[in-house]
C-alpha positions in Angstrom: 23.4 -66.1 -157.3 23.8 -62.8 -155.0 27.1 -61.7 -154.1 26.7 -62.2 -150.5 24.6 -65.6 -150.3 25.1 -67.1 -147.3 25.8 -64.3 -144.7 23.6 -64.0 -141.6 23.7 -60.7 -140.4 22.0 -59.7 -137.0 20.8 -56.1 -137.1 19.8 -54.0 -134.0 19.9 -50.3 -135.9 17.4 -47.8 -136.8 16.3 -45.0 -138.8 19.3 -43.9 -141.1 22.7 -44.5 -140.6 22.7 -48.5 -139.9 19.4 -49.3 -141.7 21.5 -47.9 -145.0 24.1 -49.8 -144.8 22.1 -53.2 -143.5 20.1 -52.0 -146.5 22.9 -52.7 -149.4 24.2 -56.0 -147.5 20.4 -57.2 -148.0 20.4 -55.6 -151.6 23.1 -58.6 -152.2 21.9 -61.3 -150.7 23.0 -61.6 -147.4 20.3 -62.5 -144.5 19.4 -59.5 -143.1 17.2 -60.1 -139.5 16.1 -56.9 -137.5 15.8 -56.9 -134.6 13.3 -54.2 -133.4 11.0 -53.5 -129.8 7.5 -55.0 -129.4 4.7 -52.7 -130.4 6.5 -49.5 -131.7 9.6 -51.3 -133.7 12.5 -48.4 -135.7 12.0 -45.2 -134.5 11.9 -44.4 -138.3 8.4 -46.1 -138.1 6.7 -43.2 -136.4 8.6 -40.6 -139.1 5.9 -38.7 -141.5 5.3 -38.6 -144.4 2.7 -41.9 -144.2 1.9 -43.8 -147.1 -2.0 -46.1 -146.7 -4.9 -46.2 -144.6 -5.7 -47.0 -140.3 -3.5 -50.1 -139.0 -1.7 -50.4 -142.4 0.2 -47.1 -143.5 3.9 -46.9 -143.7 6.1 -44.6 -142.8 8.1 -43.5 -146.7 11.3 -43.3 -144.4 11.0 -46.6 -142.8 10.3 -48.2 -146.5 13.0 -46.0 -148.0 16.2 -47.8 -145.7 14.8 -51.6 -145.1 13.8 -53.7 -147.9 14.9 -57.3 -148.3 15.4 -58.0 -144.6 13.4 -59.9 -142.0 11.9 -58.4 -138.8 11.5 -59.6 -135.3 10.0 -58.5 -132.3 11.9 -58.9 -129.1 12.2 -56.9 -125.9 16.1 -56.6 -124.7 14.7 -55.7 -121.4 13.8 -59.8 -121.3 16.5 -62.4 -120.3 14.8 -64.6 -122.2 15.1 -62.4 -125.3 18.7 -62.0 -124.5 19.5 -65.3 -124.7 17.3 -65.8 -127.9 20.0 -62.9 -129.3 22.6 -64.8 -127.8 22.1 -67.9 -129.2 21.7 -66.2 -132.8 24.6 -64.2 -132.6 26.5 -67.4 -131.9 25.2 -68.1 -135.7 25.7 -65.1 -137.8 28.3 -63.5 -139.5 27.7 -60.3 -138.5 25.9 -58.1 -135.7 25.3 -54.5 -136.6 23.9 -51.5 -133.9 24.1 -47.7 -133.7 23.0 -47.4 -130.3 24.9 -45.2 -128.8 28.3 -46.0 -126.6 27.8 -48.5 -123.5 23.7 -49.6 -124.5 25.1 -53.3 -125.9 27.6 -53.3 -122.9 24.7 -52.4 -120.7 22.4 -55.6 -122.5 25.6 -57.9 -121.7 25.8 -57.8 -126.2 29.2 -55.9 -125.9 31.9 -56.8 -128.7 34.2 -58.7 -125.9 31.3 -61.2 -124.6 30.1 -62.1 -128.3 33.3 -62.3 -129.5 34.1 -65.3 -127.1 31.0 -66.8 -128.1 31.3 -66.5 -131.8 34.8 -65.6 -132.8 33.9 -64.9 -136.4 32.0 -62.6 -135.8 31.9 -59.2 -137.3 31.0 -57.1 -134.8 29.9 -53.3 -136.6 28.7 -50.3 -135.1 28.1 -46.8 -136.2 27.7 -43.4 -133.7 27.6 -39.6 -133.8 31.0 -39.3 -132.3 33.0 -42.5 -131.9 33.8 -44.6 -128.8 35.9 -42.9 -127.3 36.7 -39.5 -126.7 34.5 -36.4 -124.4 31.3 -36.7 -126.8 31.5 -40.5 -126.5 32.1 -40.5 -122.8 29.5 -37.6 -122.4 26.7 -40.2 -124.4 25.8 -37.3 -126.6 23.5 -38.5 -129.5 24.3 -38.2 -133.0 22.2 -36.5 -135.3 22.5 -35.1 -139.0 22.8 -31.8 -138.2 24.9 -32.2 -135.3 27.2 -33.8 -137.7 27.3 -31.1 -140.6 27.7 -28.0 -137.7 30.7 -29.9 -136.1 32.4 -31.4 -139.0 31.9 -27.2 -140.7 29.5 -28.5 -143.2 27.3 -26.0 -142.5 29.4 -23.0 -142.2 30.8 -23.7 -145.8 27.1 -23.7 -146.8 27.5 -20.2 -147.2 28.2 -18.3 -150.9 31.7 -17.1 -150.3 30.7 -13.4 -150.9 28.3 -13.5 -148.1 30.8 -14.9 -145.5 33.0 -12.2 -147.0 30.6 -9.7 -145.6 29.8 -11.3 -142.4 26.5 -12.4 -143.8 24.6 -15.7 -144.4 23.7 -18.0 -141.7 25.3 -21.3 -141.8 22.8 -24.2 -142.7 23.0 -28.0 -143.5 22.8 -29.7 -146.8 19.2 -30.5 -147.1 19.5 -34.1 -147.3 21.1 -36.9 -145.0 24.3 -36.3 -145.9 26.2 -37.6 -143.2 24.2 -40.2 -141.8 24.4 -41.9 -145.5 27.9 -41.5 -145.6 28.5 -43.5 -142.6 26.1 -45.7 -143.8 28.0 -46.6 -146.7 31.4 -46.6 -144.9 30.0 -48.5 -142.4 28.7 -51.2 -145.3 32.1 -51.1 -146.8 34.1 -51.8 -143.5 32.0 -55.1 -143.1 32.3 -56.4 -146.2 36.4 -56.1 -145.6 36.0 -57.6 -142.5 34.1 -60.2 -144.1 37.1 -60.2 -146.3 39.9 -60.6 -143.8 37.9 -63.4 -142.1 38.6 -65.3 -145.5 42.4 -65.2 -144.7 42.5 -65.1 -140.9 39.4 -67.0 -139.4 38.7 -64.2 -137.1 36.1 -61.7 -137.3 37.0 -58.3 -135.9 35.1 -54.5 -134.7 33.9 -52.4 -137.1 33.5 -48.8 -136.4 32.1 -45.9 -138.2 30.6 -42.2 -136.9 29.0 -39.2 -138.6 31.6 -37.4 -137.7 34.3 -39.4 -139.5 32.6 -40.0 -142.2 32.4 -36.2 -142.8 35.6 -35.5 -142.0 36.8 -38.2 -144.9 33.8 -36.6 -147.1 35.7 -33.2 -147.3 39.3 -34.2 -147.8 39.3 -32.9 -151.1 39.0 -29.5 -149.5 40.4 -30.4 -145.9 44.0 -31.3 -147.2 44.5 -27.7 -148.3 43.2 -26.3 -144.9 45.5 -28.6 -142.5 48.5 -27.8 -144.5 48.1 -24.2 -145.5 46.0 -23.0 -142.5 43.7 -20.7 -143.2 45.3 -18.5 -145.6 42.8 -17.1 -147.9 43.6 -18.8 -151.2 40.5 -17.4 -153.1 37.2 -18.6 -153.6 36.2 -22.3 -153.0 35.8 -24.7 -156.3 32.1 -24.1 -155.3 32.2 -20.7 -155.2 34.1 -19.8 -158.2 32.5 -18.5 -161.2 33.4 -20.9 -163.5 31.7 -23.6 -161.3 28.2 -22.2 -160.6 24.7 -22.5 -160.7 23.1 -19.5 -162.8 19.6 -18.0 -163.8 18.8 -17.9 -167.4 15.5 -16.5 -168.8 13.3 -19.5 -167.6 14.9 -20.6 -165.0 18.6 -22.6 -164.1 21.7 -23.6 -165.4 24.7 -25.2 -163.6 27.8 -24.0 -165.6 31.2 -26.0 -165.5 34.4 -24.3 -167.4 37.1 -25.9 -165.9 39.5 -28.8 -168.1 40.2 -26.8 -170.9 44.1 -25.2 -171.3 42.2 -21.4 -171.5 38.4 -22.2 -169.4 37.8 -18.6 -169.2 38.6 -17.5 -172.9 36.5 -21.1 -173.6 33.4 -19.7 -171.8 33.4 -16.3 -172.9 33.8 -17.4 -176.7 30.8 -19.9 -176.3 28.7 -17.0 -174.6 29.3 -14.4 -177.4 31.4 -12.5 -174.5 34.8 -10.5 -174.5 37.8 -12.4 -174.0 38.0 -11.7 -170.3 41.1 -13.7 -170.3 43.0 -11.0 -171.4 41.9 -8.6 -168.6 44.5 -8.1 -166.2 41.9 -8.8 -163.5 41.0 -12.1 -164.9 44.5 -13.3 -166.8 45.3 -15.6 -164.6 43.4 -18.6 -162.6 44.6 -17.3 -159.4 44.0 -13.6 -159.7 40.1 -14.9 -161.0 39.7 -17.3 -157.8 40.6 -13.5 -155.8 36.9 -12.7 -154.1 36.7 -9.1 -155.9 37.2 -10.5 -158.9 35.2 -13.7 -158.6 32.9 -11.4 -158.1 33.2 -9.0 -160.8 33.3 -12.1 -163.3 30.1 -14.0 -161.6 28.0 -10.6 -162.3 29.4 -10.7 -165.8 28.2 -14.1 -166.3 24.8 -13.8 -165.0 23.8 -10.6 -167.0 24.8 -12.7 -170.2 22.9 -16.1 -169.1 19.9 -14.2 -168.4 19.4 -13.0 -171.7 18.4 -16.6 -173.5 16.5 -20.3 -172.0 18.0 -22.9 -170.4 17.4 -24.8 -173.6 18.9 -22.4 -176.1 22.0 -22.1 -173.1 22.7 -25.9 -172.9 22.6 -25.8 -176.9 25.0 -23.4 -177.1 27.2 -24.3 -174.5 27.3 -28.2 -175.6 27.9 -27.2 -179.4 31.2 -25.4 -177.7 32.4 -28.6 -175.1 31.6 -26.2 -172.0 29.9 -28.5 -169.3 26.6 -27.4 -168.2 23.5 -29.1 -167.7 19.9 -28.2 -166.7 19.0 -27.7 -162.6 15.6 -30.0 -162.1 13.7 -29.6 -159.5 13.0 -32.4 -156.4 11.8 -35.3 -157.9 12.1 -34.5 -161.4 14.6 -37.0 -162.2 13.0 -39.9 -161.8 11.5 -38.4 -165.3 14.4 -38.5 -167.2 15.4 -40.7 -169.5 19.1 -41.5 -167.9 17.5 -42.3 -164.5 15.2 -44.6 -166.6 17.8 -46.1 -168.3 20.0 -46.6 -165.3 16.7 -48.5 -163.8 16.9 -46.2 -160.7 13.2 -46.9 -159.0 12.2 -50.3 -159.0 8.6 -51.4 -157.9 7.8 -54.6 -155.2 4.6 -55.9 -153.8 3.9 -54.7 -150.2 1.1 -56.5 -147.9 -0.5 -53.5 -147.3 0.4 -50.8 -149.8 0.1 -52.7 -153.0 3.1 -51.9 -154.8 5.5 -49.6 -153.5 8.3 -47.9 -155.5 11.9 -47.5 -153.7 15.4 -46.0 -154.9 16.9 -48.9 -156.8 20.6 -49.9 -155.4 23.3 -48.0 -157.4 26.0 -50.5 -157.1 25.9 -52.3 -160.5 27.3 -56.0 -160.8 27.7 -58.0 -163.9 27.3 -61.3 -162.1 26.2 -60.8 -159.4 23.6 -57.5 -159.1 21.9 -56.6 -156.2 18.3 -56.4 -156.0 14.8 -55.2 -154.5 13.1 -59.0 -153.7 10.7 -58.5 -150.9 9.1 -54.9 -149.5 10.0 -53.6 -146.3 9.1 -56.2 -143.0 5.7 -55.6 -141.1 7.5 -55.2 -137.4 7.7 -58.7 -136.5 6.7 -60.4 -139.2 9.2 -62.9 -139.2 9.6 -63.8 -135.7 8.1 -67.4 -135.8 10.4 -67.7 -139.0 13.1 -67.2 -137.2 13.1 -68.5 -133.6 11.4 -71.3 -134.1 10.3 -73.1 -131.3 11.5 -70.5 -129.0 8.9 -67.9 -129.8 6.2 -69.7 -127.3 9.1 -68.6 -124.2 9.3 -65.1 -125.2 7.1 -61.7 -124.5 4.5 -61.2 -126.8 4.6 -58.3 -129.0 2.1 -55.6 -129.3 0.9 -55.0 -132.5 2.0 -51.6 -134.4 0.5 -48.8 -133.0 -1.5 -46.9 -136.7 
C-alpha cells in the first residue's frame, strides 16, 4: 500500500518547481497525469544535458523531476481538449499549474469555474511572485535567479570580509534552490488540503511562489534583521570562523566548533593551538563574531589546517568531539557509503534508455514508503490510457521533436 492510493491528481506544470512537488505526490502513490503540448511537451524536455541516441534521448532534467506519473498530449488551444480537461478535473483530487497569473483564467480552468464543477477539488498553483501584487499584475516570470537576487540570496552569497570591503559580486547558490523549495511547500500544502477535505468535504486553493518560499527559507536569519534592523551584530553563522570551510594540505575541511560550553578553547586544544579564549580579542563569543577579529582568528585557523591532510584533520578533530567532516566534490556522494546505506539512487527500466538511475525520494515511511515504479513518461504515452474513447475527437499530437 502507498500512502496516497487513490488520489487523482491533474498536473499542467513544468520544468522545476511543480514537476517536484507532482514528483513526491507520485513517489506515494497517488495518480499523477501530465498534461503536456503536442509535439514539444515540458519545456524541461528541450533542457541539455541529453541522455541516448536520434528520436530517443532524454533530457537528465526532464527524468530528474517526473517519474511515476502518466503523460498526455493535448492542445489547450482546442475546445475539444478543454472539455476533455474539464471533464477530468470533475474527477480528480487535485489540479496543479505554475503558469503564470491569468493563463488558467484565460483557458476558462480558473480556480472559481472548477471549483463549481468539482467542489473537492484541490486547486494548487505555484509562481515567481504570487497572485497578487505589482510583479503578479505586471505577469513577470519567475525564475531561479530572479528569486535568489530579490529574496537577497544572492547578496548574502558574499564572504563577510569581502562585503566589508565593498568587494565580491553577489551570485546565486548554484543549485535550484528556490524553485525546490516551493516545490516542496507547494507538495506539503496539498497534502493538508487533502487533509482538511477529510474534515470539511471541501477542497480549497493552494498557493505557493519562489519568493515565499525563500523568504520562509531564511527566517532563521531574517527574524534578527526585521527586529534589530540592520545593526551590525558581527559576522553571519556562515561567516564566522568557527563555522567554515578550510584548506588543509590535500584539499578541504568544513570545521564546526559550536555546542560546547568553551568552542574556541575546544578548537584550539584539538588543533595543538594557544588558548585563544583567553585573548582579550577573542574572550568572548561576541567580541570573536566582531569582523576584525573574525578575521584575525580565521587566518589563525587556516595557517594551522594547512599544515596536515584532511584525513589526519578529521582524525584529530573527531578523537576531540569537534564537528568537521570532509568537502567532496559534485557527485562524489553517491560513493559513499552513508548515501549507499540510505539507498539514495535507485535504478528503473526506461523504454529507450535501458535503465536509468534517479535521486531516490528522501522522505522515509515505515508503512508506507514511497517509491521509484515506472521511468519518466514518453510525452504522450498515456493518452489512449487515459481518455479513452475520447482520443479519436481530439488533435493529434506530433511526435517529439529529437
Amino acid at each position: 500500500m502507498n500512502a496516497l492510493d487513490g488520489i487523482r491528481v491533474l498536473d499542467f506544470t513544468q520544468v522545476i518547481l511543480g514537476p517536484a512537488a507532482t514528483q513526491v505526490l507520485a513517489d506515494f502513490g497517488a495518480d499523477v497525469i501530465k498534461v503536456e503540448r503536442p509535439g514539444s511537451g515540458d519545456l524541461a524536455r528541450a533542457f541539455a544535458p541529453f541522455t541516448g541516441e536520434g528520436t530517443g534521448r532524454e533530457s537528465t532534467r526532464y527524468l530528474a523531476m517526473n517519474r511515476n506519473k502518466r503523460s498526455v498530449a493535448l492542445d489547450l488551444k482546442s475546445p475539444e481538449a478543454i472539455a476533455a480537461v474539464e471533464r477530468l478535473a470533475a474527477t480528480v483530487d487535485v489540479l496543479v499549474h505554475n503558469f503564470r497569473p491569468g493563463v488558467m483564467e484565460s483557458l476558462g480552468l480558473g480556480y472559481e469555474r472548477l471549483h463549481a464543477l468539482n467542489p473537492r477539488l484541490i486547486y494548487a498553483e505555484g509562481s515567481g511572485w504570487g497572485s497578487s501584487g505589482p510583479m503578479a499584475e505586471a505577469k513577470k516570470p519567475g525564475h531561479e535567479l530572479l528569486g535568489q537576487s530579490l529574496a537577497g540570496l544572492a547578496a548574502k552569497n558574499v564572504c563577510h570580509v569581502c562585503a566589508a570591503r565593498g568587494e565580491g559580486v553577489p551570485r546565486a547558490v548554484p543549485t535550484t534552490l528556490s524553485d525546490f523549495t516551493a516545490s516542496q511547500l507547494l507538495a506539503q500544502g496539498i497534502l493538508l488540503a487533502l487533509l482538511a477535505r477529510e474534515r470539511t468535504g471541501e477542497g480549497q486553493r493552494v498557493e505557493v511562489s519562489l519568493l515565499d518560499g525563500l523568504l520562509a527559507l531564511q527566517q532563521w536569519d531574517e527574524v534578527s534583521r526585521l527586529n534589530l534592523g540592520e545593526r551590525d551584530s558581527g559576522v553571519s553563522d556562515h561567516d564566522h570562523p568557527l563555522q567554515a570551510i578550510y584548506r588543509t594540505a590535500d584539499g578541504f575541511i568544513t570545521l564546526v566548533g559550536w555546542f560546547r560550553p568553551d568552542p574556541l578553547a575546544n578548537v584550539c586544544r584539538a588543533l595543538g593551538l594557544p588558548d585563544y579564549a583567553q585573548d582579550s580579542r577573542f574572550s568572548t563569543l561576541e567580541r570573536l563574531a566582531q569582523p576584525k577579529h573574525a578575521e584575525e582568528m580565521r587566518a589563525i585557523l587556516a595557517a594551522r589546517l594547512l599544515e596536515k591532510t584532511t584525513a589526519e584533520w578529521l582524525s584529530i578533530l573527531e578523537a576531540h568531539d569537534v564537528l568537521c567532516g570532509e568537502v567532496l566534490a559534485p557527485g562524489a556522494v553517491y560513493h559513499h557509503p552513508q548515501a549507499a546505506a540510505n539507498s539514495m539512487v535507485q535504478v528503473v527500466e526506461h523504454a529507450t534508455l535501458g535503465p536509468i538511475r534517479l535521486v531516490a525520494p528522501p522522505v522515509k515511511l515505515s508503512a508506507t514508503p514511497g517509491t521509484v515504479r515506472t521511468p519518466p513518461p514518453q510525452l504522450g504515452e498515456h493518452t489512449e490510457e487515459v481518455l479513452g474513447a475520447e482520443r479519436p475527437h481530439l488533435p493529434r499530437a506530433r511526435p517529439s521533436a529529437p
